[in-house]
N, C-alpha and C positions, 0 to 999 in steps of 0.2 A: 235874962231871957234867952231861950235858947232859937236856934235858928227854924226848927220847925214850927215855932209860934209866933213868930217874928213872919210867918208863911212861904217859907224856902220851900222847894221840895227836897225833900230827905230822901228819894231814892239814887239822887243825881251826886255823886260824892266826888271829893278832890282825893288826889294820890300822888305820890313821890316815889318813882323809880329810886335803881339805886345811885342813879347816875345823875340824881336831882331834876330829871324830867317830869313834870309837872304834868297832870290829865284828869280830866274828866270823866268818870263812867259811870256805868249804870251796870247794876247786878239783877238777875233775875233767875229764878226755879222753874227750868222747862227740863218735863220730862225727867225727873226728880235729879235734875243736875244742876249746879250751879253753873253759871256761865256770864262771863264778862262782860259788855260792850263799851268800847272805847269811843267819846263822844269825839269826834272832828270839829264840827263847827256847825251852828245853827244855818238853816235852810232856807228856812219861814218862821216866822213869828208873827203870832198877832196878839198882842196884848192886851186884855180886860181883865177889868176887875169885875166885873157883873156883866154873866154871857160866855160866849165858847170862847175861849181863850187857847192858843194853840205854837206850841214850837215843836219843829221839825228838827232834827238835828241827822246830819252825816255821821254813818260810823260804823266800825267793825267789831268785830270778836274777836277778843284778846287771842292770838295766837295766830290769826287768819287775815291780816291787813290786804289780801286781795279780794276779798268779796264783801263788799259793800250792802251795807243795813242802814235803812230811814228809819230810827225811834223817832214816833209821833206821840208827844206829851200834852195834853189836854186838859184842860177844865172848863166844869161851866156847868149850869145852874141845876139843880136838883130834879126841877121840873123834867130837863128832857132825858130822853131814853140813851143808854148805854150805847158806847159805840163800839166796842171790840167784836162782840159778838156777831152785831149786822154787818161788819167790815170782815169780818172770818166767812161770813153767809154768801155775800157778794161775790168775793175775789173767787170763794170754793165753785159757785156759779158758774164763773165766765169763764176758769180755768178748765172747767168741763164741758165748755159748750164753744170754746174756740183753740185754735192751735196757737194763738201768737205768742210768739215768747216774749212779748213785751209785757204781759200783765202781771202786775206786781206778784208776790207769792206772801200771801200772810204766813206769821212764823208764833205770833206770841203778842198776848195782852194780858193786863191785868190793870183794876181799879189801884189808884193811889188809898193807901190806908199809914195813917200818924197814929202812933203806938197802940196798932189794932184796932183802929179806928177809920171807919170809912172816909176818907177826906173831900169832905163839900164845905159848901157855905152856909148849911143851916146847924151844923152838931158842932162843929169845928172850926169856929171861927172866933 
């Protein structure tokens, strides 16, 4: 049995330097570019198996370890509505109706898909 069915997530993969440094990352196509990010260490987690289920993880872009990125990994039930989208809606919002530089900056989402296959609980499980 392989680990995507076993219910890993398959976007989150291990790597070995050559220097035998051991990492976490996540790859992703923004802006038709491939681009790295190197996990640090979980945030937040809340763990379910039926429901929003969510981890936070610290972390940067390979090549850029001074500017810090929160990958937020989520699941959760069919029923409710997408959240990248309304979370791109929001932030684009407030960035335009306030000056603080504290509010987050959305950069990039995409749904979980297991071998081109939308990943939930009702097709894929």
């Amino acid at each position: 049995m392989d680990l995507g069915t076993l219910g890993y997530d398959l976007m989150i993969k291990i790597a070995k330097e050559n220097d035998n440094t051991v990492f976490s990352h996540i790859d992703i196509t923004h802006n038709k570019m491939k681009e790295t990010f190197i996990l640090i260490r979980p945030i937040f987690i809340r763990p379910v198996v039926s429901g929003h289920g969510t981890i936070c993880w610290e972390a940067y872009k390979k090549g850029n370890s001074k500017t810090p990125y929160t990958i937020k990994d989520t699941w959760w039930q069919v029923e409710c509505k997408l959240e990248g989208p309304m979370l791109k809606l929001v932030t684009n919002k407030i960035k335009a109706s306030t000056e603080d530089m504290y509010v987050t900056e959305y950069y990039y989402h995409e749904e979980v898909r297991v071998c081109g296959k939308l990943d939930d609980i009702k097709g894929n499980v």
